[in-house]
VMD Tcl script that builds the backbone (N, CA, C; Angstrom):
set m [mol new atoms 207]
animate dup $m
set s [atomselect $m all]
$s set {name element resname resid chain x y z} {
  {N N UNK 1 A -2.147 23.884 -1.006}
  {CA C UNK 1 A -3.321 23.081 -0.726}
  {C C UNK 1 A -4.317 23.204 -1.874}
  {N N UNK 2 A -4.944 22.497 -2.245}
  {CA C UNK 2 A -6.834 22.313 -3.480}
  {C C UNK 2 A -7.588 22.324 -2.362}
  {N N UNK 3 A -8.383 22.808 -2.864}
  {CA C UNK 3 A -9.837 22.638 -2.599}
  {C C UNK 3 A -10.735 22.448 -3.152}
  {N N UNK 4 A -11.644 21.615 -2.705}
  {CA C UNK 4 A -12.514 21.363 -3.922}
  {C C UNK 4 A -14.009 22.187 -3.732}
  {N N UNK 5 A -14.844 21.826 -4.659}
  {CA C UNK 5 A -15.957 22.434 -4.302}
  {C C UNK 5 A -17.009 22.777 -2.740}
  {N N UNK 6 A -16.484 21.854 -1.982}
  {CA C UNK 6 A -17.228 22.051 -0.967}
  {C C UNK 6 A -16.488 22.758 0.021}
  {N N UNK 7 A -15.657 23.465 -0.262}
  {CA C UNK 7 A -14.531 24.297 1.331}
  {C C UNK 7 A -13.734 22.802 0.966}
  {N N UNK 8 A -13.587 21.915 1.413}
  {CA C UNK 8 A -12.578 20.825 1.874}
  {C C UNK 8 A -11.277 21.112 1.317}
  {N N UNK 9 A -10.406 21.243 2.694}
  {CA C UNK 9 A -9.193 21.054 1.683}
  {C C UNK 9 A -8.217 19.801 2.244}
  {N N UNK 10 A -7.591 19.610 0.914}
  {CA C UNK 10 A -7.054 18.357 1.002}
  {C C UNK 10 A -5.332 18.812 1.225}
  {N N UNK 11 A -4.715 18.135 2.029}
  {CA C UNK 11 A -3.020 18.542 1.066}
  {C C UNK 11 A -2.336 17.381 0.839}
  {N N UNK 12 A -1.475 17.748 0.014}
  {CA C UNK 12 A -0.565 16.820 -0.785}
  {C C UNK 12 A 0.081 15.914 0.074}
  {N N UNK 13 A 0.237 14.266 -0.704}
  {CA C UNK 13 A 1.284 13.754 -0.110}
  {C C UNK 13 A 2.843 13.991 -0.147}
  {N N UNK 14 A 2.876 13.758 1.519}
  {CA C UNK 14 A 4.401 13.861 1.814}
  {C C UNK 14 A 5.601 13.055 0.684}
  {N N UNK 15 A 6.230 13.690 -0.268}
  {CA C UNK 15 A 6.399 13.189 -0.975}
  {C C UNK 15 A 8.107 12.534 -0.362}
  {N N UNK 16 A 8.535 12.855 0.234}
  {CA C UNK 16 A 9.685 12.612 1.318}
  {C C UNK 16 A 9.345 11.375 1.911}
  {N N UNK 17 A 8.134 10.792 2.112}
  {CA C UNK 17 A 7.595 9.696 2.472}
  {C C UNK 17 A 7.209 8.394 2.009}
  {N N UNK 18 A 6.967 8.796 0.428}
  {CA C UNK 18 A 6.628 7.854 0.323}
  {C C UNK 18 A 6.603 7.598 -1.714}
  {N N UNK 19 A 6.618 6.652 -1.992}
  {CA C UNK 19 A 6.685 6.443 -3.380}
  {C C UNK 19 A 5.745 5.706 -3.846}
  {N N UNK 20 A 5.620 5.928 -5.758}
  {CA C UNK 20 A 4.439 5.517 -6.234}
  {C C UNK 20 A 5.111 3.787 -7.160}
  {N N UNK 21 A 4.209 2.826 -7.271}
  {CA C UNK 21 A 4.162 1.576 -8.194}
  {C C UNK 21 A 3.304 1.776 -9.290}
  {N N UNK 22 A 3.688 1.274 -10.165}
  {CA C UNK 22 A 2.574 1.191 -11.329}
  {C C UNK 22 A 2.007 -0.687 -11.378}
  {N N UNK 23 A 1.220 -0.213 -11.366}
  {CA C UNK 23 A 0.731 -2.245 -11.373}
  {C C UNK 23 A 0.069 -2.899 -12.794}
  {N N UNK 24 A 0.103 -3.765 -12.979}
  {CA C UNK 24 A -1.196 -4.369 -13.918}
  {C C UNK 24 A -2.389 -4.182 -13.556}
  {N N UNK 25 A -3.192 -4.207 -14.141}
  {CA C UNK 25 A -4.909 -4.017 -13.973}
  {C C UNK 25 A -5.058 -5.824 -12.851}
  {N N UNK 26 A -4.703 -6.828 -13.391}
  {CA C UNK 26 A -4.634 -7.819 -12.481}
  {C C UNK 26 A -4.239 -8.029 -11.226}
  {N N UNK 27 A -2.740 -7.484 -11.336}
  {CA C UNK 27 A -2.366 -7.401 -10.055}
  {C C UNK 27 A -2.960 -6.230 -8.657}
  {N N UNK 28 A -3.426 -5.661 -9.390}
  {CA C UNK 28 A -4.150 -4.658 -8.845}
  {C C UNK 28 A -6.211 -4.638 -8.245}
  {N N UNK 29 A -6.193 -5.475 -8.752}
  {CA C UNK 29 A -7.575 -6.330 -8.756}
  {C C UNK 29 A -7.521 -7.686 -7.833}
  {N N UNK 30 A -6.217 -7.793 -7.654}
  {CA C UNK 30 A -5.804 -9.154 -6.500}
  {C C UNK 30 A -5.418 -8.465 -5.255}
  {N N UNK 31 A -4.994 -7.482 -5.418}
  {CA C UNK 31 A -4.483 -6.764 -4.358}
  {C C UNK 31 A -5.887 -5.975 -3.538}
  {N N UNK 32 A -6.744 -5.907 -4.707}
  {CA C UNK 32 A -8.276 -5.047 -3.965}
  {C C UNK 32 A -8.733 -6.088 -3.004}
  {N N UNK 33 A -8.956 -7.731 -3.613}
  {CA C UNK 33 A -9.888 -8.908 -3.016}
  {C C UNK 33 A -8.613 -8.940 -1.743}
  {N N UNK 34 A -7.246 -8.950 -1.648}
  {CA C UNK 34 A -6.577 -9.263 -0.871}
  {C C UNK 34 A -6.901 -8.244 0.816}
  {N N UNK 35 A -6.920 -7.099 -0.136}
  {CA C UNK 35 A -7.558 -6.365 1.282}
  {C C UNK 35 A -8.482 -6.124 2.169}
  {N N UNK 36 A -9.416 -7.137 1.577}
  {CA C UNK 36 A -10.944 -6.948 2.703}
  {C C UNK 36 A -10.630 -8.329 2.959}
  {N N UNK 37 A -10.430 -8.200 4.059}
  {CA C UNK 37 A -10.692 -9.305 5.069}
  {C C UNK 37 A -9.272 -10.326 4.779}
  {N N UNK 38 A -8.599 -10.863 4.421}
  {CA C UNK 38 A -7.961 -11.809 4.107}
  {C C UNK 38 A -6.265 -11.717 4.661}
  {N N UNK 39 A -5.767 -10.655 4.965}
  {CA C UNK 39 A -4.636 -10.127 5.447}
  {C C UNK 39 A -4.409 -10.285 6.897}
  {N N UNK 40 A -5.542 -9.319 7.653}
  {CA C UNK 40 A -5.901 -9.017 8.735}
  {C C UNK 40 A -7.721 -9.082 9.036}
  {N N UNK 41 A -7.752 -10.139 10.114}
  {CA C UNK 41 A -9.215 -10.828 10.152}
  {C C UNK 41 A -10.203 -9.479 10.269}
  {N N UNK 42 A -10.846 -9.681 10.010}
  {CA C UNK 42 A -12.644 -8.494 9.890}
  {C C UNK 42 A -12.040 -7.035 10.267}
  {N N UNK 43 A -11.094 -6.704 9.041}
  {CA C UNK 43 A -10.001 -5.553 9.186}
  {C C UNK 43 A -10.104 -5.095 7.728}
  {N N UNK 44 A -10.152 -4.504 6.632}
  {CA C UNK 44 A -10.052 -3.947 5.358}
  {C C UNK 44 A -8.842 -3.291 5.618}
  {N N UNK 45 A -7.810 -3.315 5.059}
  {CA C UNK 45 A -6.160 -2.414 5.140}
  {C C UNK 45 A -6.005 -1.780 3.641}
  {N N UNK 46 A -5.622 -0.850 3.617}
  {CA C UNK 46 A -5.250 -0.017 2.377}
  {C C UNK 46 A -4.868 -0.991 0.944}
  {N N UNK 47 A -4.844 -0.747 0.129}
  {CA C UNK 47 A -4.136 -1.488 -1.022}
  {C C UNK 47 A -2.326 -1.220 -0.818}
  {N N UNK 48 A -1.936 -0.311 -0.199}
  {CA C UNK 48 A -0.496 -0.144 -0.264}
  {C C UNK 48 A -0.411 -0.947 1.475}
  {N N UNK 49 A -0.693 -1.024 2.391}
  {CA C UNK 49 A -0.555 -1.860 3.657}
  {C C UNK 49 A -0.393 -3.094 3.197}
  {N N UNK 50 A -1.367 -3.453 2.384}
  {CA C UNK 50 A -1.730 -4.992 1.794}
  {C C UNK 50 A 0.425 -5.508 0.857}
  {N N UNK 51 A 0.586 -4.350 0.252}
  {CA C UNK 51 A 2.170 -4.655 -0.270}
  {C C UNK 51 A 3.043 -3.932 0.726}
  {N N UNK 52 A 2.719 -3.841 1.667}
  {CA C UNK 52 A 3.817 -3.381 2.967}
  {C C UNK 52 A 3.600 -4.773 3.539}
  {N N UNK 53 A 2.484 -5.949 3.834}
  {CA C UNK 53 A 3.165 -7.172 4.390}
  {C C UNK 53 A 3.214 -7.787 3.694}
  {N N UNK 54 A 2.796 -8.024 2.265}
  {CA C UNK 54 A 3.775 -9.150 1.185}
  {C C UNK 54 A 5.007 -9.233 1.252}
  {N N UNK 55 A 5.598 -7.890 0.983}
  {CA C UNK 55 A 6.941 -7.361 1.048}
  {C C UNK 55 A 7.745 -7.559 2.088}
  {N N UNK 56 A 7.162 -7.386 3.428}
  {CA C UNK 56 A 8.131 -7.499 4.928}
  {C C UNK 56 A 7.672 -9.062 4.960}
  {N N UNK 57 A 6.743 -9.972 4.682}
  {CA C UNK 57 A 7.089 -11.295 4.623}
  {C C UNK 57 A 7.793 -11.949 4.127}
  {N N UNK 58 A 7.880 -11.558 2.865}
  {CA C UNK 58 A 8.923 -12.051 1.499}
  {C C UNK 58 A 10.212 -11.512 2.251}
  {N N UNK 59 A 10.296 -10.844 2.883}
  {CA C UNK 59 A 11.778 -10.254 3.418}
  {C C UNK 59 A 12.177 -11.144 4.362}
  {N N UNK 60 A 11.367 -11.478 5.416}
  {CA C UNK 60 A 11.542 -12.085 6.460}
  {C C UNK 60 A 11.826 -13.697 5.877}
  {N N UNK 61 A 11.181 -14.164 5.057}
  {CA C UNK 61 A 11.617 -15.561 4.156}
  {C C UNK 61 A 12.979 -15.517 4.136}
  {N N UNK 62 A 13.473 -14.716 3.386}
  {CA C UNK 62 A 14.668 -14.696 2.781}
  {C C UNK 62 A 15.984 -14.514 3.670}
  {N N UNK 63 A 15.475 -13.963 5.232}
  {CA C UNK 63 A 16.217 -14.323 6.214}
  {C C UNK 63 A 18.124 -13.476 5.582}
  {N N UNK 64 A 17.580 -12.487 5.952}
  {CA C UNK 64 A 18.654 -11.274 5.866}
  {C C UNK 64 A 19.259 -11.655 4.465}
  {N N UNK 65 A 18.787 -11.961 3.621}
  {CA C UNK 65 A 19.704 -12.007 1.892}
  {C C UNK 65 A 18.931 -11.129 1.338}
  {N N UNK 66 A 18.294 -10.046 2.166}
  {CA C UNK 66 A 18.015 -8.685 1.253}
  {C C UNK 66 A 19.023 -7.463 1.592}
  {N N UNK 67 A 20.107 -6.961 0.604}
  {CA C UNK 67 A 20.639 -5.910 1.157}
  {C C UNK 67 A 19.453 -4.575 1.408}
  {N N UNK 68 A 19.845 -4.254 3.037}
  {CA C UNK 68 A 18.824 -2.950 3.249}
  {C C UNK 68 A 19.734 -1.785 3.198}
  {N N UNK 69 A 19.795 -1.056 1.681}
  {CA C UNK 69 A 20.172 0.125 1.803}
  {C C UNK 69 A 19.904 1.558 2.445}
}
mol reanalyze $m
mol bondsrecalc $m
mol representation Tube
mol addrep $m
């Protein structure tokens, strides 16, 4: 676990859980405006929620022609 200056401690992400993207400064700046409000009505969702339903939409388009390994 860190801690930072005030007592707080933080712990690490589950790294078994979950993985990192690297983005453009753009795409990443579309993805900020995308998350307040525009996803889910008078709701703000994470920047990674916001590419958890691009992604399961774009999936659902494509109507099982994604192999799920």
């Amino acid at each position: 676990m860190n801690n930072n200056q005030k007592g707080v401690y933080h712990t690490m992400t589950d790294i078994s859980k979950y993985k990192n993207v690297s983005l453009s400064h753009d795409t990443y700046n579309l993805i900020d405006k995308m998350r307040k409000n525009m996803l889910v009505p008078n709701t703000i969702v994470s920047r990674a929620q916001v590419i958890n339903i691009l992604v399961n939409e774009k999936a659902k388009k494509l109507n099982g022609r994604v192999d799920k390994k």
